[in-house]
N, C-alpha and C positions, 0 to 999 in steps of 0.2 A: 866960069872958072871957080868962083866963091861955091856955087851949089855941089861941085864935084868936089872940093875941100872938102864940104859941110859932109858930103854922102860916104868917104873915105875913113871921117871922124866917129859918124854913129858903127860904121860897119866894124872899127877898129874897139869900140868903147864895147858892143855887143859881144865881140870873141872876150873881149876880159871877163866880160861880167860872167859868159860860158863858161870862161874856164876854172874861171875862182870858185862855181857853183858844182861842179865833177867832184870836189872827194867826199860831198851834202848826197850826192846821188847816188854814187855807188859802194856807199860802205854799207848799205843795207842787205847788200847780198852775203859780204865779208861777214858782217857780226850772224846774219838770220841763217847760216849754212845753208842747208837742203831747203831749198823755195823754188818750187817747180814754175809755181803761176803766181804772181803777184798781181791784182789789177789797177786799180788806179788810188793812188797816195795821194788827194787834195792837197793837204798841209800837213809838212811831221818835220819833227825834229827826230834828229839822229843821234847819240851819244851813244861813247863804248857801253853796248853791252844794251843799247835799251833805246825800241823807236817808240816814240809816242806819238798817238794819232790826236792832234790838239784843236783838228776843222773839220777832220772826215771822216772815211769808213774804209779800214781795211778788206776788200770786196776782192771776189774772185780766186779764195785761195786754195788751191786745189790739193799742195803737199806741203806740210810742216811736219819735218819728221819729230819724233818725240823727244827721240835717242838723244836730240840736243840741246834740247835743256829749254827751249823754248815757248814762252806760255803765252798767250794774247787771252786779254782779260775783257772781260764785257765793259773795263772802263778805257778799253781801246790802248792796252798797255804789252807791250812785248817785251819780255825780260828773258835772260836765262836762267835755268832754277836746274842747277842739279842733283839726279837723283839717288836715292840713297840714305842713312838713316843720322846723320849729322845734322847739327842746328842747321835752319831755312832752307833746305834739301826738299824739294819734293819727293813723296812716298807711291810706290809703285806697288801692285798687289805681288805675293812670290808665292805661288804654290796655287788652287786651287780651291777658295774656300766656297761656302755654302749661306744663303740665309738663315739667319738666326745664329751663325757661328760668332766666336770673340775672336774678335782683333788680337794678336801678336806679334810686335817685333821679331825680325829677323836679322842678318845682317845686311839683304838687299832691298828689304821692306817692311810688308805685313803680309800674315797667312792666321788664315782662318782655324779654330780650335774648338773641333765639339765641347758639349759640356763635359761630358768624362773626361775628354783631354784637360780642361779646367781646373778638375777635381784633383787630377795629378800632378799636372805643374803646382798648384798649390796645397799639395798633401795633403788634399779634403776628402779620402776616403773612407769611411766607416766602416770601423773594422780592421782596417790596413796602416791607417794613420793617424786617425781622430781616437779612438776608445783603443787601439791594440796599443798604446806611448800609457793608458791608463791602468794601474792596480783596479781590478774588480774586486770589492769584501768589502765589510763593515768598521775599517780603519777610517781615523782620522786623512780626507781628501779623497778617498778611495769613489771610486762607481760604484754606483749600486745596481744587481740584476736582482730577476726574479728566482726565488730559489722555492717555486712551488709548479707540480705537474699542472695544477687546473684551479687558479685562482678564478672567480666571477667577478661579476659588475655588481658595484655594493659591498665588495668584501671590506674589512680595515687592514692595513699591513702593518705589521709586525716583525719586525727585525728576527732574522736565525741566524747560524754561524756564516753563511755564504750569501745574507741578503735578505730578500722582505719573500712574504708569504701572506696569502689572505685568509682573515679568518671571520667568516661567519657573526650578524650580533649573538649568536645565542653563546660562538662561542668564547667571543670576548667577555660577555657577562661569567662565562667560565673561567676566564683565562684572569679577571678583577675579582673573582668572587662575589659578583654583586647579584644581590637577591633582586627580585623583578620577574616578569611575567612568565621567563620561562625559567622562573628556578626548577632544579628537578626535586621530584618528591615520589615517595611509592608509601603502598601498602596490601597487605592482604589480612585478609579476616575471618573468623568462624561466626554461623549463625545455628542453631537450634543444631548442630551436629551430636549425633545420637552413637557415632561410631567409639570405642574406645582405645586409647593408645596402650597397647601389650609391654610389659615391663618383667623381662625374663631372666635378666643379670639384675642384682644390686647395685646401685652406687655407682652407675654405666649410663651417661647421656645415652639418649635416646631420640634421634630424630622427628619431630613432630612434621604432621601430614592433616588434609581436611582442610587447608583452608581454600577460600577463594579468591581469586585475584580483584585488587580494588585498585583506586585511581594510581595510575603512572604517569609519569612525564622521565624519559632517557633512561628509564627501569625496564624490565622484563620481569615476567612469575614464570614456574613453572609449579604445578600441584604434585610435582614427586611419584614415589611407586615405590614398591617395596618383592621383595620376591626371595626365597628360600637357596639356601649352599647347602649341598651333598656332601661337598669333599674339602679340604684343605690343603695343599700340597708346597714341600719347600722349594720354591721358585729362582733361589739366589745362583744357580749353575748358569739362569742365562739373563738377570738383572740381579746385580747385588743390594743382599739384606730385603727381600721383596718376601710376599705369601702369597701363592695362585691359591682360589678358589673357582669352585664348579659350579657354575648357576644357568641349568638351562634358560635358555630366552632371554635370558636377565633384562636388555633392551636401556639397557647403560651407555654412557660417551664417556669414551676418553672426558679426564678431570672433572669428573663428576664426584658429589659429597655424598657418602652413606654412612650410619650408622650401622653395627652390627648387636644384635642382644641373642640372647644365646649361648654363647663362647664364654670360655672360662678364659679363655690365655688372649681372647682378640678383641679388646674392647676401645670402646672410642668413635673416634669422629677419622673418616681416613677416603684419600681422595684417592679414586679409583682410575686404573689404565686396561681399558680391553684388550682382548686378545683375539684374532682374526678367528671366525665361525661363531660369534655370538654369544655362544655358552661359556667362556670363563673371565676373567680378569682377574688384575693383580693389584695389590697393596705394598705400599711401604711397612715392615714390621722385621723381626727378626723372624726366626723360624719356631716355634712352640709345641709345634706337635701336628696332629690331625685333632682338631675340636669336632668333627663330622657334622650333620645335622644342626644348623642354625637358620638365622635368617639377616636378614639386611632392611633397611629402608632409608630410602631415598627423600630429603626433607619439601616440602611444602617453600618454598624461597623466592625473593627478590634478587633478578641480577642487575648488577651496574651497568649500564649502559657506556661505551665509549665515550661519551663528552659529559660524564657521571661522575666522575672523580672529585672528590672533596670531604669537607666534612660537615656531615650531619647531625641531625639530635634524634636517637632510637629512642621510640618508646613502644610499648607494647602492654595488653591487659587481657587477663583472662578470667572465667566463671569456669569453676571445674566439679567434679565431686567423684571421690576414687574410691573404687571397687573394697577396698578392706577398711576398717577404721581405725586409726592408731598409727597410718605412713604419713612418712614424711617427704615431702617432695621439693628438690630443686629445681628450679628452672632458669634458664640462662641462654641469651641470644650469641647465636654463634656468625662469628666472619671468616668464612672457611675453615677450616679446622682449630681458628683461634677462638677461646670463651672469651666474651667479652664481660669480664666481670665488674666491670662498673651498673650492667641491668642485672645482675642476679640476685632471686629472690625465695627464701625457704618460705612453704608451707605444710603446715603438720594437719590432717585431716582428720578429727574423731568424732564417731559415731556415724559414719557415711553423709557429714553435711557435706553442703554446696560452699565451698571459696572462691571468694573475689580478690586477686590479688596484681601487682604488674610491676614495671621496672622501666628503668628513662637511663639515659647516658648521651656521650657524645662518643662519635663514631668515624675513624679516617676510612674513607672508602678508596679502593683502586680501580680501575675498568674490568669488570670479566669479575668480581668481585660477586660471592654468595653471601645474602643474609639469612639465617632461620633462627627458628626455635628452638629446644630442645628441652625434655624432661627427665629425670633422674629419678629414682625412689628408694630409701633405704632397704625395701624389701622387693617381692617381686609384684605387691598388685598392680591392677590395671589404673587407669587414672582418663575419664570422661572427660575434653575440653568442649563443651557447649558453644558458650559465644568468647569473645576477643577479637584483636587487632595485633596488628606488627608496621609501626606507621614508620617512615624515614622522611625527613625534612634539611634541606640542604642550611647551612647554616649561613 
């Protein structure tokens, strides 16, 4: 009787303790939703929202849907986390991105963003956003571009109205005026020249010729020419204030320097424009008449070269000895049609000797710029220049 007591007692104590252990067992399914397969729980506590595996090993699971927020963590922790872009939210990818792409918030995640896409979201495009917000010029804050067709490697830049440009050492040393290896310099010279210069007007420069070309640096020579006019003609109907003359072959350029002797009414230093077939060209002059029969000559001269511009010290010296005895001769270095009368220099020759004589100045040169010589004579003899120079030294 006691034993069937005793047996009625555990069986009764056992359903309690069953039952009191039911809401331990089955809120696992409640809080974890979608649980296809669970295997075996050893030991866990249960709390809303979170079973912790604290003896075993959650094993066998075959469906944990995601959608639920549901994460088991290799520290054996099952929580909800849901997703979306709020504090302690799990982050879900939204769109398709790629390796090597950046991370972007979205509103349902992250999506991946090429680099151009980068450059846009944050207005880092060159050209578009970065230098087109910037003034380009040589103002206070401005960019600076290059404002030259064909700078090289080694050039120095130099500020121009739109920007830099490179220039050259030689011709920085231009651009300083600093003497140094490649200052420019020319000259040209007479040696034993036996030819003499024809003096057929009075008191009329005369182009001098004969020399030879001697050392240059950013100079040119040319030894000149000389050749005969027929005709005279008034040219101003089709350029005004001009004179055509006739000179077969002549073999003249455009802006070239000649003298004329000869001519009564056309005297001087005058820079000549050809006229299509060879045989004539025209001067600046009024109209005078027909002088017929003359002639011209072309000087013996130093051109300035492009990167030649500045200013020099002329000097120049001659040995001469003139056809009559008792002329008097000027001579005076000419810069295109300008005398440059700081080198000019009178010599009076009597009884057919030999003169030594010469002349020095300073001198502003331009590019494209002619230097020569020239001679005058109060009458018409001839005038021998044997030896001299015509030296240019950049200063």
């Amino acid at each position: 009787m006691k034993k069937s007591i005793l047996t009625v007692f555990m069986i009764l104590l056992l359903a309690a303790f069953s039952f009191c252990q039911l809401p331990r067992l089955f809120p696992l399914y409640a809080v974890l939703g979608d649980l296809t397969f669970l295997g075996t729980i050893t030991v866990r506590t249960i709390t809303d929202g979170t079973a912790t595996l604290t003896g075993g090993a959650l094993t066998g699971l075959t469906t944990l849907n995601a959608s639920s927020g549901v994460v088991y963590t290799s520290t054996g922790t099952i929580s909800y986390k849901t997703i979306g872009v709020a504090d302690d939210n799990a982050l879900e990818v939204d769109g398709s991105p790629n390796d090597d792409e950046y991370a972007r918030f979205t509103a349902n995640g992250i999506e991946g963003r090429t680099e151009a896409e980068f450059k846009g979201d944050f207005n880092l495009e060159i050209g578009t956003d970065i230098l087109a917000e910037q003034t380009i010029g040589i103002a206070d804050n401005n960019l600076l571009e290059v404002d030259h067709a064909s700078p090289a490697d080694n050039d120095y830049a130099k500020f121009t109205v739109n920007g830099l440009e490179g220039r050259s050492y030689a011709e920085v040393l231009e651009d300083l005026g600093v003497i140094g290896a490649d200052t420019d310099y020319a000259e040209m010279y007479l040696n034993a020249n036996g030819n003499p210069s024809t003096i057929e007007t009075a008191n009329t420069p005369i182009a001098l010729r004969q020399f030879t070309i001697g050392s240059l640096q950013n100079f040119t020579f040319d030894a000149g020419s000389t050749g005969a006019i027929t005709i005279y003609a008034n040219y101003a109907g089709t350029v005004a204030g001009t004179v055509k003359v006739t000179s077969n072959g002549h073999g003249l350029t455009t802006d070239d320097f000649i003298s004329i002797r000869g001519s009564a009414n056309y005297k001087g230093i005058f820079q000549i424009t050809t006229i299509a077939g060879g045989n004539e060209f025209y001067f600046t002059h009024s109209w005078d008449g027909d002088d017929g029969a003359s002639d011209w000559d072309e000087p013996s001269h130093l051109i300035a070269g492009a990167a030649a511009a500045g200013e020099y010290t002329v000097e120049w010296d001659m040995s001469s000895a003139a056809g009559s005895g008792g002329d008097t001769f000027i001579f005076c270095v000419y810069n295109n049609t300008t005398a440059h009368l700081s080198s000019k220099v009178q010599r009076k020759f009597a009884n057919n000797d030999v003169g030594a004589y010469g002349g020095c100045g300073i001198i502003l040169l331009a590019a494209g710029d002619w230097i020569f010589l020239t001679a005058s004579n109060d009458g018409t003899g001839t005038i021998t220049n044997s030896y001299g120079a015509l030296i240019l030294s950049r200063l």
